[in-house]
Steps between C-alpha positions, in 0.01 A plus 500: 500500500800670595481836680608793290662812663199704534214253569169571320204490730118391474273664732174311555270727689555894499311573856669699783770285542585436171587827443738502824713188326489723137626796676750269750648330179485827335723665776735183549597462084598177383122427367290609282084457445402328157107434621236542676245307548151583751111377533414803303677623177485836589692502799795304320501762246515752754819342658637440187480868424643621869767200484593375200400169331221350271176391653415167437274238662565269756526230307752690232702615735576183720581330134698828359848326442709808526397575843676363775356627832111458534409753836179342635301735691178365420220454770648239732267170357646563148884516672571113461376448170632739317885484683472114384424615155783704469750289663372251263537762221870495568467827727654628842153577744524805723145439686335753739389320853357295629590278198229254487153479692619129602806311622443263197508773266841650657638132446426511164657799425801407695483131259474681185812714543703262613387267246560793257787636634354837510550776779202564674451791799231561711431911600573493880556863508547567872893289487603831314346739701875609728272589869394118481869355346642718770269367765620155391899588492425590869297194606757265377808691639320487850415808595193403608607164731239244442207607368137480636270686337450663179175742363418539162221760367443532118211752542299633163262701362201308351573354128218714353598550128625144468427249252172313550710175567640638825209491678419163430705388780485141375726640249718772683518324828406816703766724728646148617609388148501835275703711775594357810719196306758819496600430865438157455786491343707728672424300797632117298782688402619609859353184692464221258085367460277551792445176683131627566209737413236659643241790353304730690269758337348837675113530455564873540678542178408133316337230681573282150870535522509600095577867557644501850705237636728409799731182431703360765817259420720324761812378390725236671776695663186645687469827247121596546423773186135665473443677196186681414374577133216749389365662233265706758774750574511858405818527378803234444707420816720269546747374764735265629601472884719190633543469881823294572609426906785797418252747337245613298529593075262676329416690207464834385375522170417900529889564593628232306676367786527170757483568889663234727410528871716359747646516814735787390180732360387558150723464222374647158651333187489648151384300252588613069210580382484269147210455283425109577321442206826616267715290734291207436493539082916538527491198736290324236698601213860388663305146555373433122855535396660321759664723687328485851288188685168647631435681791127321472478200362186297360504270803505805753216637293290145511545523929362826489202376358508226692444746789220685345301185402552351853362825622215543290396111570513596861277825424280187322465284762435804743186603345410172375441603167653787243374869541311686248661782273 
C-alpha cells in the first residue's frame, strides 16, 4: 500500500483521547478520518458525526482496504492485537501507550511490522511536550554538570468515569503502567534503561501501590530518579526537577517556563508554548511518508514498558500477592 498525499485514517476507539488525535490530525492536515470504530455503536456514530467518517466495527474497519492508518486507542489489553491486525491488513499502526500489557506482546508487534514492512508508532506524548525537550537540550549541552538526581511526579485526579476495564488493574496496570510509563520514558530517553528498580508505596494515600505509587530507578552513571504516580490527587500536577553538581532545572508548567539554579542565581527560560499532541500527529505524518526517522521509536516504547512491568513485579513481590480493585 502506498501512501497517498492525504492519508485516510481509522480510528478504533472514540474515548477522551481519541478525540485529541481527531482534532490533532484535524489541525495538522495531511489526513483525513474514513472510520470509526468503538465497543458501542453509538459512540462511533457520535464521532463519526463530530469528525467525519463511517462507523464500522472493529473487525470492518481493521479489514477496510482503503484505509491506511488504523489509530488504536482501545483499552490497553486490546492494543497488541488489534495493531498486529492492521499491520497485517497492510496498514501503518499509530498505537496509544503503553503498547502492549507484556514484553512478548511489544515483540510481536515490533515482528509483524518489520515482517510487513509497515510503519508502526507508539503515543509517547511527553517527547513533544517543548518544557521536557527543552529540559533535555539543556541536560545534554551540560548545563547541569553531571547529574545526580532527578524527581518525577505525575499526580491525578481519581479515574472515576472510566471504562470498567481500568479498574481491573490486571488489565490497566495501575498508576505504574497506565501513567507513570510517561516519565519512564522520558527518563530512557535522557539516561538510557535503569540498571535497577525499586517501589515504595505510602499507606497514607495507597498502601496497595495501584493508585499511589513511588518508583525509584538508579541508572549506571549514578543518576538516582524517584517518580511518584497517583490518581488520589485533587487536581493534575506534574513536574520535573534535575539536580546536576552545577545546578538545579526545573519546571514550571503554570508559567510555561524552565528555571536553572546555579551558582550565578536563577535563570528563567521561556519555553514556546506548542500544542504537543499536534506536534506529535505532524511528527507522525512526516514519518509514514518518509520524510523524518522517529523521535520514539518501537524499541524505546518496548523499554518503557520494560520499566513499568519491572516495577509492578516489584510492587508483586512486595505484597506477596496482587491487590484487590
Amino acid at each position: 500500500m502506498t501512501a497517498s498525499p492525504t492519508l485516510k485514517f481509522g480510528f478504533l476507539g472514540s474515548g477522551h483521547i481519541a478525540r485529541v488525535h481527531a482534532r490533532a490530525l484535524q489541525a495538522a492536515g495531511g489526513g483525513e478520518i474514513a472510520a470509526w470504530s468503538a465497543q458501542r455503536q453509538e459512540r462511533a456514530e457520535a464521532a463519526a458525526q463530530e469528525f467525519g467518517g463511517q462507523a464500522l466495527t472493529s473487525a470492518a474497519l481493521l479489514a477496510h482496504r482503503e484505509i491506511e492508518v488504523a489509530l488504536v486507542s482501545t483499552p490497553t489489553p486490546w492494543h497488541a492485537e488489534q495493531a498486529i491486525t492492521a499491520l497485517t491488513h497492510g496498514k501503518h499502526v499509530f498505537c496509544e501507550k503503553p503498547m502492549a500489557l507484556t514484553l512478548a506482546q511489544a515483540d510481536a508487534m515490533i515482528a509483524t511490522a518489520a515482517q510487513q514492512q509497515r510503519k508502526l508508532f507508539i503515543g509517547h506524548t511527553l517527547r513533544f511536550f517543548p518544557l521536557y525537550q527543552q529540559a533535555r537540550q539543556l541536560l545534554l549541552a551540560g548545563a547541569l554538570g553531571n547529574v545526580r538526581r532527578v524527581r518525577c511526579q505525575r499526580l491525578n485526579q481519581s479515574p472515576a468515569g472510566r471504562s470498567p476495564w481500568f479498574f481491573d488493574f490486571q488489565q490497566s496496570g495501575g498508576c505504574i503502567l497506565d501513567l507513570m510509563i510517561h516519565d519512564f520514558d522520558f527518563l530512557n530517553w535522557c539516561f538510557g534503561a535503569p540498571s535497577r528498580i525499586e517501589v515504595e508505596t505510602k499507606p497514607d494515600q495507597d498502601p496497595s501501590g495501584w493508585r499511589h505509587a513511588l518508583v525509584h530507578l538508579y541508572f549506571e552513571n549514578g543518576v538516582r530518579a524517584e517518580c511518584e504516580g497517583s490518581w488520589r490527587h485533587e487536581r493534575f500536577e506534574h513536574l520535573l526537577k534535575i539536580e546536576g553538581e552545577r545546578g538545579t532545572l526545573s519546571t514550571d508548567f503554570t508559567n510555561h517556563v524552565l528555571r536553572l539554579e546555579d551558582q550565578r542565581g536563577v535563570r528563567v527560560i521561556k519555553v514556546p508554548r506548542l500544542d504537543p499532541y499536534q506536534e506529535q500527529m505532524k511528527h507522525f505524518l512526516q514519518f509514514v511518508r518518509g520524510e523524518s526517522n522517529l523521535l520514539v521509536t518501537p524499541q524505546e516504547a518496548r523499554a518503557a514498558l520494560a520499566v513499568a512491568l519491572g516495577g509492578l513485579k516489584k510492587l508483586g513481590a512486595k505484597q506477596h500477592a496482587r491487590p484487590q480493585a
